[in-house]
C-alpha positions as CSV (number, residue, x, y, z in Angstrom):
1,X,11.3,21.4,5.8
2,X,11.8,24.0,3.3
3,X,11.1,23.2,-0.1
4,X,12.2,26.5,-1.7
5,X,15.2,28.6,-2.2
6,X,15.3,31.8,-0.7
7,X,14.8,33.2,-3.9
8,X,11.5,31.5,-4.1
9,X,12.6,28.9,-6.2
10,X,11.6,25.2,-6.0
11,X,14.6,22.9,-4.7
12,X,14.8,19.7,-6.9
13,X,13.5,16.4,-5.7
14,X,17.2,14.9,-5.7
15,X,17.8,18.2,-2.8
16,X,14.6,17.1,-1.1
17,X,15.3,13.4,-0.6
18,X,18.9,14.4,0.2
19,X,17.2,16.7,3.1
20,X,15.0,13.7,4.2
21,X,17.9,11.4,4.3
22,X,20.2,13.9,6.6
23,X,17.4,14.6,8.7
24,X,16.8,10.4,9.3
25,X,20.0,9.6,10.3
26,X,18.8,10.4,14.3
27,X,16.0,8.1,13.6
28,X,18.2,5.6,12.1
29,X,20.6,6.2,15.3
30,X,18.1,5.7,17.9
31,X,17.3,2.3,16.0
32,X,20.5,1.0,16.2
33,X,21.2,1.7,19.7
34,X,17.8,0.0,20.5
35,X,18.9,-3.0,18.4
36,X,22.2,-3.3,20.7
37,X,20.5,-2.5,24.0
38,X,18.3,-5.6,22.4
39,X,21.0,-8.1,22.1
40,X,22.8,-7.4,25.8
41,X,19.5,-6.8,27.8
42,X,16.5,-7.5,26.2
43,X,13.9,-5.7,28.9
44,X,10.7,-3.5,28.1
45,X,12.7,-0.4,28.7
46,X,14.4,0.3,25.1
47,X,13.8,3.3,22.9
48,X,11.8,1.4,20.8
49,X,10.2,-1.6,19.9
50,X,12.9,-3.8,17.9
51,X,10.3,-4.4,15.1
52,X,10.0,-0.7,15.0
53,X,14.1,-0.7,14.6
54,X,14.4,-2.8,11.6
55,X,11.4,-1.2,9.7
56,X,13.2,2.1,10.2
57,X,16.5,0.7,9.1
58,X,15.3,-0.6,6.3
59,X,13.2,2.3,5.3
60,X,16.7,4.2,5.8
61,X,18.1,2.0,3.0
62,X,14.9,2.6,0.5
63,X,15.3,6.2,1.4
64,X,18.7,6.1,0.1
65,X,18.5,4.0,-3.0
66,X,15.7,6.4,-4.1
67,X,17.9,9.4,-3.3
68,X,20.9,7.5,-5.4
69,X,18.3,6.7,-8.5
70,X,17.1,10.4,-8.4
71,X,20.8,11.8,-8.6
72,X,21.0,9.1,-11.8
73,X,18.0,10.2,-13.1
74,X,18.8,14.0,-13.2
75,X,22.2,13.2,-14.7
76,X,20.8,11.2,-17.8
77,X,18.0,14.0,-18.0
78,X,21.0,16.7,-17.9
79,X,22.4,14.5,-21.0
80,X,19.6,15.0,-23.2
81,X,18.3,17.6,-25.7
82,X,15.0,19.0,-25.7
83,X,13.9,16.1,-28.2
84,X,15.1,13.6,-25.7
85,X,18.4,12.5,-28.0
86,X,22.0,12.1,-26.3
87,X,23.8,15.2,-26.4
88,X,26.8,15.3,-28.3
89,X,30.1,16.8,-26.8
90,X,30.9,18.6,-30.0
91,X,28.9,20.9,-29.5
């Protein structure tokens, strides 16, 4: 995974767990079709273990409530002065 712009500069964490989250959805898809083959024919011949399924699914939702609370983050951070103090919009 590239973690720099072509320029050589560093992408931002919220661009990195945005990457990781794109790049999980075919993990998250294989999951979910093991979980249905599950339910209509529960044999030894699935994609996956169905444990395996549900711990991917919910890592899927972890991975994006941190991408969510990284987006948040970077927007307060954007709203602050150097000191750390709201800026104002009369500036």
């Amino acid at each position: 995974m590239r973690t720099r712009r072509d320029e050589g500069a560093c992408l931002s964490p919220s661009r990195l767990l945005e990457m990781l989250e794109f790049r999980f959805g075919a993990f998250e898809a294989i999951a979910y079709a093991t979980l249905e083959l599950a339910r209509k024919d529960p044999d030894d011949k699935l994609p996956m273990d169905v444990r395996t399924a549900d711990a991917i699914l919910e890592f899927g939702d972890d991975l994006r409530d941190a991408s969510r609370a990284a987006a948040t983050w970077w927007e307060m951070r954007s709203k602050l002065d150097a000191r750390g103090v709201l800026k104002s919009n009369s500036s």
